[in-house]
N, C-alpha and C positions, 0 to 999 in steps of 0.2 A: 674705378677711380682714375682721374686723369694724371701721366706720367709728368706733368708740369704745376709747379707752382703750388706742391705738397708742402703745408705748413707742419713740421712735426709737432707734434702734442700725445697727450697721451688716448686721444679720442681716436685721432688718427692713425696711430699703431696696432690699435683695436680694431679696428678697421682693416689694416692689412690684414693680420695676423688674419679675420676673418676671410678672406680671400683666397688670401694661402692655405688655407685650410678647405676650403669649400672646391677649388680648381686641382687639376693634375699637369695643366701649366705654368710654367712659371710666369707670375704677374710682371708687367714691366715698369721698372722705376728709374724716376731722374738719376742721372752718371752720379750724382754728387749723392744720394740718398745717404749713404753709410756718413759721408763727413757729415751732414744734415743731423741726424743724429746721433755723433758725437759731438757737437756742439750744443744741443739741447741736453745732452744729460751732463754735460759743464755745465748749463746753466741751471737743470735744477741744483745738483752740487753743491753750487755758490750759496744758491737760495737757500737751500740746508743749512749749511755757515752759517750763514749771517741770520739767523732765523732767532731772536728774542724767547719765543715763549715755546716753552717745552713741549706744552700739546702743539703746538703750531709746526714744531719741529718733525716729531715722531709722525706724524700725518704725512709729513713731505717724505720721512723714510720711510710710511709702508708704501705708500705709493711708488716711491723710486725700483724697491724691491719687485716691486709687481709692474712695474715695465721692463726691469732685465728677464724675468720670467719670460714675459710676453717677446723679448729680442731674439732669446736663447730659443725657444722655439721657433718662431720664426726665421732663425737662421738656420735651423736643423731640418727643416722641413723644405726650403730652398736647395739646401746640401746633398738631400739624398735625391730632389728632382735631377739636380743638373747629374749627377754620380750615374741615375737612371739614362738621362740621354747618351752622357758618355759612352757605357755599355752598349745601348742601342746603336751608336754610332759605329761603334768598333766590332758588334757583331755584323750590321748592315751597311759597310760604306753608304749603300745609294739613299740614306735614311736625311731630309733636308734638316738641318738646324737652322732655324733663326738665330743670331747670335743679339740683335739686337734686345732682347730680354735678358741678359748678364749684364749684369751690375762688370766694371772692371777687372777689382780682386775674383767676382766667380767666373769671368771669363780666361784667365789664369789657371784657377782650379779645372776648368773642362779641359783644357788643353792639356795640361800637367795630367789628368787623369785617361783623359783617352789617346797619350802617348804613351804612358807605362803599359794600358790594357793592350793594344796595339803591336808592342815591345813583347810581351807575354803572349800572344794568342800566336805572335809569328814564331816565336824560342818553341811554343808548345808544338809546333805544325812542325818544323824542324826536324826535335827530336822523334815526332811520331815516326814522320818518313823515316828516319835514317835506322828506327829503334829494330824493326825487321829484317835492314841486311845486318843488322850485329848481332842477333839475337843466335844463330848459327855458328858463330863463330867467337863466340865469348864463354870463357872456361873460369869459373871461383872455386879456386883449392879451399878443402876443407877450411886450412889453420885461417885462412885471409878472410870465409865467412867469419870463425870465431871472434876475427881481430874488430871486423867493422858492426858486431853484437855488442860487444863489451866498449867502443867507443860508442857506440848509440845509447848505452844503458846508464851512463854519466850523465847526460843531458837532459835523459827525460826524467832518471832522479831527479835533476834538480828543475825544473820544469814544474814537477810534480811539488817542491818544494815551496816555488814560488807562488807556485796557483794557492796554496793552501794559504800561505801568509797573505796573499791581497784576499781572497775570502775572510780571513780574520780582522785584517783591517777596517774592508767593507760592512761587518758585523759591530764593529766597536762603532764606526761614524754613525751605522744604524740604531742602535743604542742611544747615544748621545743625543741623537736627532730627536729621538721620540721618549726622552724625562719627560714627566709632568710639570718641572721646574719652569723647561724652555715653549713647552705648550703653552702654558700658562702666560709665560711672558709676550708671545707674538699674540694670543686670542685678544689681550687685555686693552682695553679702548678701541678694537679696531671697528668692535658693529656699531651702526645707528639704526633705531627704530623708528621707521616714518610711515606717513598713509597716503594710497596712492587718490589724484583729486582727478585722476582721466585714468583710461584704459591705458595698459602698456606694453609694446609685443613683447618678448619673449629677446635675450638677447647673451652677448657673452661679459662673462662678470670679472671684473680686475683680479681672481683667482684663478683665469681658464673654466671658469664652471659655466653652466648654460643655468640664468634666471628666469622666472616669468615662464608665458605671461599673465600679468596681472589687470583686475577691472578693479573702476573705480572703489575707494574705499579701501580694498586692501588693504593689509597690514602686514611688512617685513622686515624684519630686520636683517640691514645687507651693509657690508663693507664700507666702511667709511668712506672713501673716493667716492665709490658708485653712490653713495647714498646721497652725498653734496654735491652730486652732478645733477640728478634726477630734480633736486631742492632748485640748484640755479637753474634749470629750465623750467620750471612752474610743473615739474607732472606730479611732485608730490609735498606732503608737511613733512618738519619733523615732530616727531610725538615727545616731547619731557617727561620724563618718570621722575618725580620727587623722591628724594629720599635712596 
């Protein structure tokens, strides 16, 4: 995809997201990408507002839901490339980085990151040297072992404390997440059943799932968005169930 004159939509995001997921590069995008994209999800926003009819509404918010989905990964998949080069940097100076593939803010982030690793690998190198001439000449009285036992035994109690409470927390939002209450309420309007009038590859679906492909006639029912994208480019009908 060309790194100029990217219209954000949510066809195009899919599209990255594909990208990014298929390469171990970082793809490279317009400087403005990020604001590009906080301007478009203003405007869906808006469009939600001011949106009259309630199914017309709820469509614009699974959709919206299912492009932060598609952001949030797509940022987290970027995160751990650049975090990857950092390392490779700081273990290999002589290793070239393009910079021109960082967006701004993650050009920020590589530098922030491979000054700390940097900071860290040279304190580590440091103590190693120095740890062999003191290692001969360093003497821990009994009572001063006991003392720095009994302050390390504070910590990891409660260490041990806090781990257990965000496990219990993690356990309850897990719970919550998965009533049949809240199932029930995201499944409800979201599929359409329609039949495909061409063959259709095989692609990625506004849940992150992989569809298709499918040949003519088919029959599926798939996500609402996807399913009225498919309809406005003529690949498929939709089918009406009366009743």
């Amino acid at each position: 995809m060309e790194t100029t004159d990217i219209v954000i939509s949510y066809e195009t995001l899919f599209e990255l997201l594909r990208i990014e997921r298929s390469r171990n590069e970082l793809q490279r995008l317009p400087v403005s990408f990020y604001e590009d994209v906080q301007t478009f999800l203003s405007q869906e926003r808006s469009s939600i507002a001011s949106s009259q009819l309630d199914d017309e509404k709820r469509k614009k918010e699974i959709s919206l839901k299912t492009v932060m989905k598609i952001l949030h990964e797509f940022y987290d998949r970027r995160e751990r490339k650049i975090a990857h080069l950092a390392l490779s940097k700081s273990k290999t100076p002589s290793v070239l980085i393009d910079p021109a593939h960082f967006l701004p803010p993650e050009k920020k982030m590589y530098d922030s990151l491979l000054s700390l690793l940097n900071s860290s690998r040279a304190n580590f190198k440091s103590s190693m040297d120095g740890e062999e001439k003191k290692a001969n000449n360093l003497v821990v009285e009994p009572e001063a072992k006991e003392q720095v036992s009994a302050s390390e035994e504070k910590p990891a109690a409660e260490e041990k404390k806090i781990e257990t409470t965000e496990e219990k927390s993690k356990e309850e939002v897990k719970t919550q997440v998965n009533t049949p209450e809240l199932k029930e309420e995201e499944n409800q309007d979201s599929l359409k059943l329609i039949r495909f009038i061409r063959p259709f590859p095989s692609f990625l679906g506004l849940d992150l799932e992989s569809y298709g492909p499918y040949e003519e006639h088919d029959v599926a029912n798939l996500p609402v968005p996807i399913a009225e994208l498919l309809i406005r480019k003529k690949r498929a009908q939709e089918i009406r169930v009366d009743g």
